[in-house]
MARLODREN-482414 format. One record per atom (N, C-alpha, C): y, z, x; residue in one letter. Coordinates in pm, whole numbers. Example, Ala and Ser with C-alpha at 12.3 -4.5 7.8 and 13.67 -1.06 7.14 Angstrom:
-569; 780; 1319; a
-450; 780; 1230; a
-330; 780; 1320; a
-225; 708; 1285; s
-106; 714; 1367; s
3; 787; 1290; s
***
This chain:
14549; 2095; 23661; x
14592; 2036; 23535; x
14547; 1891; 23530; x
14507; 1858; 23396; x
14456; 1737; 23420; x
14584; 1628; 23364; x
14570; 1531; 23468; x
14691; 1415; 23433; x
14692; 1307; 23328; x
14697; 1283; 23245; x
14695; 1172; 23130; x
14772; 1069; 23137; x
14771; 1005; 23163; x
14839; 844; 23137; x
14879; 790; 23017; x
14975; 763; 22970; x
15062; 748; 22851; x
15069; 575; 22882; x
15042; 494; 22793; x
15070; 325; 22763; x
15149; 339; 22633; x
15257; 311; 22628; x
15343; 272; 22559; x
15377; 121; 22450; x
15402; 101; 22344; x
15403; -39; 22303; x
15493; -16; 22190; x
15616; -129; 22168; x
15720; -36; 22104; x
15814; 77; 22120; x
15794; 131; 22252; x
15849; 319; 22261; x
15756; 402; 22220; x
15636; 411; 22132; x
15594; 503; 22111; x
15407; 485; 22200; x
15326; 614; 22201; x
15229; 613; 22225; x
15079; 472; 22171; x
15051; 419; 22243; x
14989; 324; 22232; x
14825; 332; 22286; x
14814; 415; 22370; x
14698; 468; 22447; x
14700; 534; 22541; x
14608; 630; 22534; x
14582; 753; 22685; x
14512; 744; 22742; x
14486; 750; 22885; x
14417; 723; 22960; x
14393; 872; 23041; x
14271; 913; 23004; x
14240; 1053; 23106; x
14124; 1042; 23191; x
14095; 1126; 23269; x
13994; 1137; 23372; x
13870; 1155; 23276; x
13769; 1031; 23374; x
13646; 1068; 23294; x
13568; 1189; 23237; x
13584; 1297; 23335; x
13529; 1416; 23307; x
13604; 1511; 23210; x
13737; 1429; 23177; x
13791; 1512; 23077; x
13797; 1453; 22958; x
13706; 1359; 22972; x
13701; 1240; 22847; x
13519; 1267; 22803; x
13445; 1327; 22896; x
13341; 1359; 22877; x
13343; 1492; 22801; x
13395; 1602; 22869; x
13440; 1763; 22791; x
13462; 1670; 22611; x
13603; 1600; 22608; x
13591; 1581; 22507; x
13489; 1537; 22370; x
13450; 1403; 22452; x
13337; 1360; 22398; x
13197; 1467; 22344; x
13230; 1559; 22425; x
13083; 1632; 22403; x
13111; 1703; 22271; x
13231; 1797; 22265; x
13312; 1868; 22187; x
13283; 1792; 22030; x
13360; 1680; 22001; x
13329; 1609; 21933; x
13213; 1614; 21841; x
13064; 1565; 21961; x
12994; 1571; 21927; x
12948; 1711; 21849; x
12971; 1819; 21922; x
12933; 1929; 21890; x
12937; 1996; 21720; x
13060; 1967; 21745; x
13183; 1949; 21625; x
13067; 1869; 21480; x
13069; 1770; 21497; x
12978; 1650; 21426; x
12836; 1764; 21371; x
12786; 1791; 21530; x
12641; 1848; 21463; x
12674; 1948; 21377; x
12774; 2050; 21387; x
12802; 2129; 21351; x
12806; 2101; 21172; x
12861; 2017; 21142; x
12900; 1940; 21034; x
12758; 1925; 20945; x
12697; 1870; 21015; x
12584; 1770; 20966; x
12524; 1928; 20931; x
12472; 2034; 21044; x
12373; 2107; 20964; x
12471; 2190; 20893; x
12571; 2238; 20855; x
12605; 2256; 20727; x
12550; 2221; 20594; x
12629; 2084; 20627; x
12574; 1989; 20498; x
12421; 2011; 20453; x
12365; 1976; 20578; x
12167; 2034; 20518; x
12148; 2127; 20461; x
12208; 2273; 20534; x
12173; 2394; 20462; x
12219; 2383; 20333; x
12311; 2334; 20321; x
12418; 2342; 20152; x
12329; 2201; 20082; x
12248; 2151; 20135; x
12166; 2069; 20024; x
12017; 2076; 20055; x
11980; 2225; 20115; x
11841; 2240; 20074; x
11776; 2269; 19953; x
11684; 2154; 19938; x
11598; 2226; 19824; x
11506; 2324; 19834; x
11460; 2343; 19955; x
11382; 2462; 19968; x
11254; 2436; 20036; x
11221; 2316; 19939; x
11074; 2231; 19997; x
11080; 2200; 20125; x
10944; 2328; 20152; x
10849; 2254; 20279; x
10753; 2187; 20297; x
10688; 2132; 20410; x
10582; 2092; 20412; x
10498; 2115; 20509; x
10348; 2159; 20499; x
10298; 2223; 20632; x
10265; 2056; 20734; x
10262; 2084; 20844; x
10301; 2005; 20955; x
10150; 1910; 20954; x
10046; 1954; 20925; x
9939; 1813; 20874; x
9989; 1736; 20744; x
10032; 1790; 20646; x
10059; 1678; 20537; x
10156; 1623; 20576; x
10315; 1616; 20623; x
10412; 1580; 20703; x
10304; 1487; 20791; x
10238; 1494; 20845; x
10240; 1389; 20945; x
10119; 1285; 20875; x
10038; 1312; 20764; x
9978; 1243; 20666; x
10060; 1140; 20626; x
10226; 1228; 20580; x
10275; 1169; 20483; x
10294; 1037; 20575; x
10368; 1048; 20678; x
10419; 1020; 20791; x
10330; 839; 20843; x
10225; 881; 20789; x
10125; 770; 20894; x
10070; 665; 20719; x
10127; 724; 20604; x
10119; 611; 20498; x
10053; 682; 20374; x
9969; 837; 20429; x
9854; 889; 20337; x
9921; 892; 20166; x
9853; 901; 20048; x
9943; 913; 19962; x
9930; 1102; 19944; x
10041; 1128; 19920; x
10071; 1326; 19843; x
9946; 1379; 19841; x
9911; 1318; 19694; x
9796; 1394; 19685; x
9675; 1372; 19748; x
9660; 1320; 19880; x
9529; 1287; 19915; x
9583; 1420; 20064; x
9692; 1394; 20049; x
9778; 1422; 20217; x
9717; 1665; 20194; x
9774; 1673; 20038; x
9814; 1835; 20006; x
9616; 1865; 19987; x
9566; 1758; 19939; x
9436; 1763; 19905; x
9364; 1816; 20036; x
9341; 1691; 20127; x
9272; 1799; 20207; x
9335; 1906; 20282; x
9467; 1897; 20276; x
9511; 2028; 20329; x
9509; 2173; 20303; x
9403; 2166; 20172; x
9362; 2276; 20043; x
9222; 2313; 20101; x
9148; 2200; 20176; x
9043; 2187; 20232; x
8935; 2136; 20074; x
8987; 2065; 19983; x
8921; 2048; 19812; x
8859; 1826; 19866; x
8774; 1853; 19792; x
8694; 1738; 19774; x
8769; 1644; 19626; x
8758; 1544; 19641; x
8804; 1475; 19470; x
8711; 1545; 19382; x
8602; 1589; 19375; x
8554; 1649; 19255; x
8623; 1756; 19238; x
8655; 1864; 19326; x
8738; 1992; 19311; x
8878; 1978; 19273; x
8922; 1884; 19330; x
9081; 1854; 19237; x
9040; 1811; 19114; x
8950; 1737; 19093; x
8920; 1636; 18973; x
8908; 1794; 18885; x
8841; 1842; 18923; x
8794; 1975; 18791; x
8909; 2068; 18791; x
8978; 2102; 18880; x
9107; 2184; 18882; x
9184; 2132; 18778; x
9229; 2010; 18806; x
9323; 1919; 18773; x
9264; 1878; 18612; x
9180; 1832; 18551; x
9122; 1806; 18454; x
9120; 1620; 18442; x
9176; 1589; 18542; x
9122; 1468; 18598; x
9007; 1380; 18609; x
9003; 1237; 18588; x
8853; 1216; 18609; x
8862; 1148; 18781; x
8728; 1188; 18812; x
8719; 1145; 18955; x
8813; 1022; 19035; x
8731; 921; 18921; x
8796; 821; 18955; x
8937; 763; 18929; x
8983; 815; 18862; x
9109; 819; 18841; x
9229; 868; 18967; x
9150; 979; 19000; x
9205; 1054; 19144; x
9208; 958; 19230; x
9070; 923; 19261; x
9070; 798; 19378; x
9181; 711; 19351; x
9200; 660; 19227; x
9308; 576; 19239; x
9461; 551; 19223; x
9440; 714; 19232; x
9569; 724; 19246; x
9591; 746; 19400; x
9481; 836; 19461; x
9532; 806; 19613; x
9515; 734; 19707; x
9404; 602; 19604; x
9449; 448; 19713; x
9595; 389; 19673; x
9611; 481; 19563; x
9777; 341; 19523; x
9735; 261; 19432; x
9624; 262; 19342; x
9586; 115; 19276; x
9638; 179; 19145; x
9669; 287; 19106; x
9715; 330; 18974; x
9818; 428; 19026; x
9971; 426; 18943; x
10028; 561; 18972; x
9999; 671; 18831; x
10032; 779; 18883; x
10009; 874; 18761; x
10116; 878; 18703; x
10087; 939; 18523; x
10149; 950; 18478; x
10288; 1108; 18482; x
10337; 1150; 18467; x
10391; 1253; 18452; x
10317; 1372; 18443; x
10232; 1374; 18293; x
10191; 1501; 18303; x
10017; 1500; 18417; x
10010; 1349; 18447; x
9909; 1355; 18531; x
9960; 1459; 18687; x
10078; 1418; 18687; x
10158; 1456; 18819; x
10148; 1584; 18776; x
10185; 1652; 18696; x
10196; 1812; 18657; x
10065; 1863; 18709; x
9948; 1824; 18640; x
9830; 1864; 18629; x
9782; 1850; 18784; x
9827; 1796; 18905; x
9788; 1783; 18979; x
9871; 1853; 19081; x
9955; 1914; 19060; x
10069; 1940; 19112; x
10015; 2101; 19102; x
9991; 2155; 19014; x
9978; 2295; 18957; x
9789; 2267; 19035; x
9726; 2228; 19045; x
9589; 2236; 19096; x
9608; 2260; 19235; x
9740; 2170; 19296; x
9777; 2234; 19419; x
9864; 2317; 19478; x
9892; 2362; 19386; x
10011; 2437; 19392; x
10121; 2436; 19460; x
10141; 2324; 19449; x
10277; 2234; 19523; x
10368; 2196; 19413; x
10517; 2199; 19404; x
10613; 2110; 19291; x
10560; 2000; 19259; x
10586; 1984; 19161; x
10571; 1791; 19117; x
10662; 1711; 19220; x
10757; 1758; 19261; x
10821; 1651; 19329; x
10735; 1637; 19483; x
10631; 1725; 19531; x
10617; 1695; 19629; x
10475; 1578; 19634; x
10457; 1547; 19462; x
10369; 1470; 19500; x
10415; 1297; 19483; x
10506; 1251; 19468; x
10602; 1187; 19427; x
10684; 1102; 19590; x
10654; 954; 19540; x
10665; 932; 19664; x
10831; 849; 19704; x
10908; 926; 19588; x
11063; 907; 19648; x
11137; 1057; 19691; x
***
């Protein structure tokens, strides 16, 4: 049985003092408890969206969406550009960052890759 130590202040309980290893059991528990929690919560707020593990690590290192899903299509800027109805250069600049797109630019580029709009979207 493990022994606990009772500190008192007032008459009533003030602090316990138990053996480390039963302060560790606890601690772990806890934790367990916690993770347990947390992936709940994830599953109950998935959106669904994945991402294959080269654009994730595109995204990851600064690339912008559509440059990241682009070559992951294995497509050149002219081939999105003509999918998309895009002009070349326009593409380029949207995936240096020097222009953002508009909405239905995002659509049109979104549906060329057949990815959501939100995955090209960089919040």
């Amino acid at each position: 049985m493990t022994r606990i130590q009772i500190i008192e202040r007032n008459g009533k309980p003030a602090f316990y003092l138990v053996p480390a290893a039963t302060w560790e059991r606890v601690r772990d528990a806890i934790e367990d408890a916690e993770d347990a929690i947390e992936y709940e919560q994830a599953i109950e707020s998935d959106d669904g969206l994945r991402f294959p593990l080269p654009v994730a690590m595109a995204l990851a290192e600064g690339m912008h969406a559509v440059r990241a899903f682009r070559e992951h299509r294995h497509m050149t800027q002219d081939q999105l550009a003509r999918a998309s109805g895009l002009s070349k250069p326009f593409l380029s600049q949207i995936e240096g960052r020097v222009r953002a797109p508009s909405l239905a630019a995002l659509r049109r580029l979104a549906a060329a890759l057949e990815v959501p709009v939100g995955a090209l979207t960089d919040e």
